[in-house]
C-alpha positions as CSV (number, residue, x, y, z in Angstrom):
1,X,-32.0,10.6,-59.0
2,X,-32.9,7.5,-56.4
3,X,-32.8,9.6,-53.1
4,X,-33.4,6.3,-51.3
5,X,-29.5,5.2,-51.1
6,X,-29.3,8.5,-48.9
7,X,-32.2,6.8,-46.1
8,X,-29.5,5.5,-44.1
9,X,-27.7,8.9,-43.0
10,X,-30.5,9.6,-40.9
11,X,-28.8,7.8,-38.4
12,X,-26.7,11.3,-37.9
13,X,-30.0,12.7,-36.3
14,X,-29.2,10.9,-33.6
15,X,-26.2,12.8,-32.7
16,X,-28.5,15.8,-31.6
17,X,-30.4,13.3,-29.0
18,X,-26.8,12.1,-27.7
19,X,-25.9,15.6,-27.6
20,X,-29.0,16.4,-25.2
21,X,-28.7,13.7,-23.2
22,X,-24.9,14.7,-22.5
23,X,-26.8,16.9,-20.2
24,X,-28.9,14.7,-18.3
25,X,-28.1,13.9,-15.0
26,X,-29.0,9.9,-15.0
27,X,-26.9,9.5,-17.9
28,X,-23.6,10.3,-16.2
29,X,-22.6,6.7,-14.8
30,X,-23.0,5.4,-18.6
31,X,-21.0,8.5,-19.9
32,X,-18.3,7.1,-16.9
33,X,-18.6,3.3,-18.0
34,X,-18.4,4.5,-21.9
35,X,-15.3,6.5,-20.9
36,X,-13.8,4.0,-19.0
37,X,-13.9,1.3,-22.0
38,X,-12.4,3.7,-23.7
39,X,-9.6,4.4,-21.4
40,X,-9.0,1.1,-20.3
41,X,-8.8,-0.4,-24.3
42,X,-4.7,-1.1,-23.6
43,X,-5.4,-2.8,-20.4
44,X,-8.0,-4.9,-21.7
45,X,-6.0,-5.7,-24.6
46,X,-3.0,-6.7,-23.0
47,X,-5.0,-8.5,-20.2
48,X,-7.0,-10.8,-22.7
49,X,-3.3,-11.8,-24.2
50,X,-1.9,-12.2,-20.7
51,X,-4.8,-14.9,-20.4
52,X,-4.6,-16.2,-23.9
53,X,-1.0,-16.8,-23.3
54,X,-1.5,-18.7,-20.2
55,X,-4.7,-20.5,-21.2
56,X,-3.2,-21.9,-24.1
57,X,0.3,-22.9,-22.2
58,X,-2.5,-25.1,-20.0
59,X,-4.3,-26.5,-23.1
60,X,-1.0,-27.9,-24.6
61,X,0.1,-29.6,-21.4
62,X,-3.4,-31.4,-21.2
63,X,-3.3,-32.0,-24.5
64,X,0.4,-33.3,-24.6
65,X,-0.4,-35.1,-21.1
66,X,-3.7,-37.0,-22.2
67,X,-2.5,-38.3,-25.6
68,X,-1.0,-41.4,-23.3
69,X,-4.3,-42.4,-21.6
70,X,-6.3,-41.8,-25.1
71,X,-4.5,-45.5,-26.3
72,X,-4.3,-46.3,-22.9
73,X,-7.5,-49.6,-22.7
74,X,-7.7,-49.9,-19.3
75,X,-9.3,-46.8,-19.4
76,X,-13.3,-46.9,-19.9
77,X,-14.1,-46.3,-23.5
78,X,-16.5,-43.9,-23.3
79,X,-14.0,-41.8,-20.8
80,X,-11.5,-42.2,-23.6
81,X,-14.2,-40.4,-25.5
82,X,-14.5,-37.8,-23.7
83,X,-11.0,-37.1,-23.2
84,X,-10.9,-36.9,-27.1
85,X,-13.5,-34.9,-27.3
86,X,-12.3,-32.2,-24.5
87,X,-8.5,-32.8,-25.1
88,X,-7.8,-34.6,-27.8
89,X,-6.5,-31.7,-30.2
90,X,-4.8,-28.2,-29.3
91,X,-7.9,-26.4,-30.4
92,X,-10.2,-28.5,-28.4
93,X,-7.7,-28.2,-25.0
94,X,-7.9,-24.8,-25.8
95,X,-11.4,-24.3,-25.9
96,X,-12.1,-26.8,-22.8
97,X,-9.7,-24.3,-20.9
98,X,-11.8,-21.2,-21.9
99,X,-14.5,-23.0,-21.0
100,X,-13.9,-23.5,-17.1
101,X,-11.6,-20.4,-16.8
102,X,-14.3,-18.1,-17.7
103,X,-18.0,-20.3,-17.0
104,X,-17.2,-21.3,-13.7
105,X,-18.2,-24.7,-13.9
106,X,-14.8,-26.4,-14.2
107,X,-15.1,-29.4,-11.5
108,X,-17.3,-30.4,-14.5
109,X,-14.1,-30.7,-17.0
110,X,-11.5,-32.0,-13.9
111,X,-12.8,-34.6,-12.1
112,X,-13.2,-37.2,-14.9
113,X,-9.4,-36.7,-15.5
114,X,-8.6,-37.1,-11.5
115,X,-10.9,-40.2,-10.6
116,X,-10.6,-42.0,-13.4
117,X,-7.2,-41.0,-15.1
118,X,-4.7,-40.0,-12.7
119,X,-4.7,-38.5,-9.3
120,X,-1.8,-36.2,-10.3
121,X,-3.7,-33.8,-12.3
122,X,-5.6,-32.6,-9.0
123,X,-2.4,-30.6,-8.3
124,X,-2.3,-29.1,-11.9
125,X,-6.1,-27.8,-11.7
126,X,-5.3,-26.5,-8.2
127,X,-2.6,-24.6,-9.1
128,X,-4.3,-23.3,-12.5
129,X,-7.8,-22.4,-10.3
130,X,-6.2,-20.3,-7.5
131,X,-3.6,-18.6,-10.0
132,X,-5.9,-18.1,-12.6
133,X,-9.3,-18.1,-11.9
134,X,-9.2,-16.7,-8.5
135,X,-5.9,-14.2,-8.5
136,X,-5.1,-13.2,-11.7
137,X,-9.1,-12.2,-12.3
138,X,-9.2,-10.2,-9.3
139,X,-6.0,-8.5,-10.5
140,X,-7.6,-7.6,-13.4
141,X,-10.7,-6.6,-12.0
142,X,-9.3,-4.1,-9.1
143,X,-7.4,-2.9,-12.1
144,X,-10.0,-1.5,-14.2
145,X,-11.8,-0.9,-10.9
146,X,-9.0,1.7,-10.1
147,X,-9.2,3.2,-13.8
148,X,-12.9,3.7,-13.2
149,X,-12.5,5.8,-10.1
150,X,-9.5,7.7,-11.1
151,X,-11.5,8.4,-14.6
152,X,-15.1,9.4,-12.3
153,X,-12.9,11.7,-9.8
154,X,-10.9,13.3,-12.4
155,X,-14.4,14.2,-14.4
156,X,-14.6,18.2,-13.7
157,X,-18.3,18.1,-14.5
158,X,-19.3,15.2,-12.5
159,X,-17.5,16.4,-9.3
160,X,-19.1,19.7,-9.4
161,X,-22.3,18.0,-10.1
162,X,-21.9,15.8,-7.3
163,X,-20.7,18.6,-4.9
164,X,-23.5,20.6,-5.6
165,X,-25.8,17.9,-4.8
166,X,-24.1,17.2,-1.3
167,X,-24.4,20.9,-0.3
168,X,-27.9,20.6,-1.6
169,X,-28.2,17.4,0.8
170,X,-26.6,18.8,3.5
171,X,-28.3,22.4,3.3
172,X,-32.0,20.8,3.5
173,X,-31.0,18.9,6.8
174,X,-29.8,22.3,8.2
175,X,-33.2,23.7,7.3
176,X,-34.7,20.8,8.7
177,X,-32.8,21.9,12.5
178,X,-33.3,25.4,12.1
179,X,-37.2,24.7,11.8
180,X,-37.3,22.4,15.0
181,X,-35.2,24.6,16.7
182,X,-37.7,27.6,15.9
183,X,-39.7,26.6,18.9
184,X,-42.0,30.5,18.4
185,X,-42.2,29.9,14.9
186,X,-41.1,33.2,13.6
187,X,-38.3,32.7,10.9
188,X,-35.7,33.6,14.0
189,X,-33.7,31.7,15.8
190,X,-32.6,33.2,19.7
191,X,-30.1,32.1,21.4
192,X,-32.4,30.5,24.3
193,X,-33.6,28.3,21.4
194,X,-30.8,27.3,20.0
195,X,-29.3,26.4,23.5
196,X,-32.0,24.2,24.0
197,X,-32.4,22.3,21.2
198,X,-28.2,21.4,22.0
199,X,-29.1,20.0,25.4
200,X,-30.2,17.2,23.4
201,X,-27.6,14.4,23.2
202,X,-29.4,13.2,20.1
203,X,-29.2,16.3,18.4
204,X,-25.3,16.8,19.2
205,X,-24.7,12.7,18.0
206,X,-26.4,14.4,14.9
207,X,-24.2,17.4,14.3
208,X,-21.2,15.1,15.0
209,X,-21.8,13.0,12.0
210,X,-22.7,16.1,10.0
211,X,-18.7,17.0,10.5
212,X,-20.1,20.0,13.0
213,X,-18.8,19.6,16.5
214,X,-20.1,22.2,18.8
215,X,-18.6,23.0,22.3
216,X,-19.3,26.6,23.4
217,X,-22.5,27.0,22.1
218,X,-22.9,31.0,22.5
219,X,-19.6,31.4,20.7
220,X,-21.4,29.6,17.6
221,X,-24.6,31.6,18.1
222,X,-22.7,34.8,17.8
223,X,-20.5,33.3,14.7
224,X,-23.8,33.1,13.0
225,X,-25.6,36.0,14.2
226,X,-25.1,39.3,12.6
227,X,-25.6,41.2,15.9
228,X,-29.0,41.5,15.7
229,X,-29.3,38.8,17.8
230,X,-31.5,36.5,15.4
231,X,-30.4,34.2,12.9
232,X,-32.3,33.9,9.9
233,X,-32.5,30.8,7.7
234,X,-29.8,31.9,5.3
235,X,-27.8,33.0,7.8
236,X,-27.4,29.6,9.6
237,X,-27.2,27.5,6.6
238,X,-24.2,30.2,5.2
239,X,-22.7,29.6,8.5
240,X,-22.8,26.5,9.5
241,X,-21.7,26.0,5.8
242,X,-18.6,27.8,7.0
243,X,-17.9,26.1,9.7
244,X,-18.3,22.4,8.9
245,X,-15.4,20.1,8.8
246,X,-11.9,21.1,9.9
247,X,-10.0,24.1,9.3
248,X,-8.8,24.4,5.6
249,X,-5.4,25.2,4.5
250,X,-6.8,29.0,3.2
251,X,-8.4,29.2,6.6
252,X,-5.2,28.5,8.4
253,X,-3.1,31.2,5.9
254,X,-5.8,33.7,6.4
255,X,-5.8,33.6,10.2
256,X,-1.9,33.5,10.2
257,X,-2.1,36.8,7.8
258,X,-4.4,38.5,10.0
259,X,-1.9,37.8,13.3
260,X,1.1,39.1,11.4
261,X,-1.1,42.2,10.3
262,X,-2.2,42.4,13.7
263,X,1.3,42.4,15.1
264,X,2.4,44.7,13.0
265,X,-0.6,47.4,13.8
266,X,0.4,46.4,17.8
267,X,4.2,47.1,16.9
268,X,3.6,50.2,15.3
269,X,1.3,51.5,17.9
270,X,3.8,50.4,20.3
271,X,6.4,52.7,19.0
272,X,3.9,55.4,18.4
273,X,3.3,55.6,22.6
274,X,7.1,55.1,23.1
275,X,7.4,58.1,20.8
276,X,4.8,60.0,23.0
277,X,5.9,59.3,26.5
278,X,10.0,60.1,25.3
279,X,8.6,64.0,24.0
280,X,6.4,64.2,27.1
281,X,9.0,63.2,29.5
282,X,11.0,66.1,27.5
283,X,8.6,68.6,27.9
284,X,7.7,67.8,31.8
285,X,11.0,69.0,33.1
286,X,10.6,72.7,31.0
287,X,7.1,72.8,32.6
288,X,8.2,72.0,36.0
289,X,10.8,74.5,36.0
290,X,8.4,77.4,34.6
């Protein structure tokens, strides 16, 4: 038996390597782009026919519009030539129309046609480059700009990948504060150090754009501290972790749970002294009397 005929299934090896590199971190803007093709096949489909349709309405007006000036011989030869040549059949029109709606160059295939046929077709190419060229591609290109986005935010692994690696980012510059702000050195960081290093305008300009505005700065010294009165490196990264950006809507319901709980201890203990002061205002009078 020729085993040579079975040579070409070693392509299927290659699924193990596409399998590894699945996992590889550079790779995830092509698995995005791959994805998007993908997703965006109708779009591109129907977008493609949108232009054909339109491209092809233009070719057979130019070519319906030029067969006059091809028998016309007060036209230069050789421009009659050309407008054969560009023009002269649907499938040519058609193709000259492809041609400067997608290269760019198409002053190249207009102004023969407006200085030496007729001034009139100015207008038509005006109308067909700002509709066409300039509107309808733009159209198309925020469209599959938006599919792209909604596809690379609605990726589960990507946006964990990419959140890990802004609290990665964003960890190592807190580590890089906590070390200048460790004036003695000693893995602590006191309160006197950490006031000083916030008399710097510099530093607070710094914290602002790091979504961390601080006002009362013992109040954020004793957030972090565990009561020993140090904070350690993990202890201001955890908390300052905590307290970046604005309150969150779970931050907002725990507070709100803790108040009700809160006013429900106060109401009980309320009643409880109410309780006590109506049996000792009883009891008074009977001792009073004795």
């Amino acid at each position: 038996m020729n085993l040579n005929v079975l040579r070409p299934f070693r392509f299927l090896r290659l699924l193990r390597t596409l399998r590894v590199l699945r996992s590889v971190r550079i790779f995830n803007k092509l698995k995005v782009l791959v994805n998007t093709v993908g997703a965006s096949f109708m779009a591109l489909f129907w977008s493609i026919f949108l232009l054909a349709i339109v491209m092809l309405m233009a070719a057979l007006f130019l070519c319906q519009s030029l067969a006059s000036p091809l028998e016309d011989e007060s036209i230069a030869l050789e421009t009659r030539a050309w407008i054969f040549r560009m023009y002269g059949t649907s499938s040519r029109a058609f193709y000259t129309v492809f041609e400067l709606t997608f290269s760019g160059g198409w002053p190249n295939y207009a102004r023969i046609l407006v200085e030496e046929v007729n001034a009139t077709y100015s207008v038509f190419f005006f109308i067909y480059i700002i509709s066409v060229t300039f509107a309808m591609f733009r159209i198309i290109t925020a469209l599959f700009l938006r599919d792209t986005l909604a596809l690379a935010s609605s990726d589960a692994e990507m946006a964990v990948q990419e959140k890990m690696k802004q609290k990665e980012s964003y960890a190592s510059k807190l580590l890089d504060f906590f070390s200048a702000a460790d004036t003695s050195q000693d893995g602590y960081l006191t309160l006197g150090e950490f006031e000083t290093i916030l008399l710097d305008d510099s530093v607070k300009t710094w914290l602002s754009l790091m979504e961390l505005d601080v006002h009362d700065t013992k109040q954020v010294f004793n957030i972090l501290d565990d009561g020993d009165g140090l904070v350690s490196p993990t202890e201001f990264v955890e908390g300052i972790l905590r307290l970046k950006g604005a309150a969150r809507s779970t931050d907002v319901m725990r507070i709100m749970h803790c108040c009700h709980k809160l006013v429900e201890d106060l109401s009980a203990l309320n009643d409880g002294v109410n309780s006590i002061q109506c049996n000792f205002a009883k009891h008074v009078p009977v001792m009073v009397g004795q």
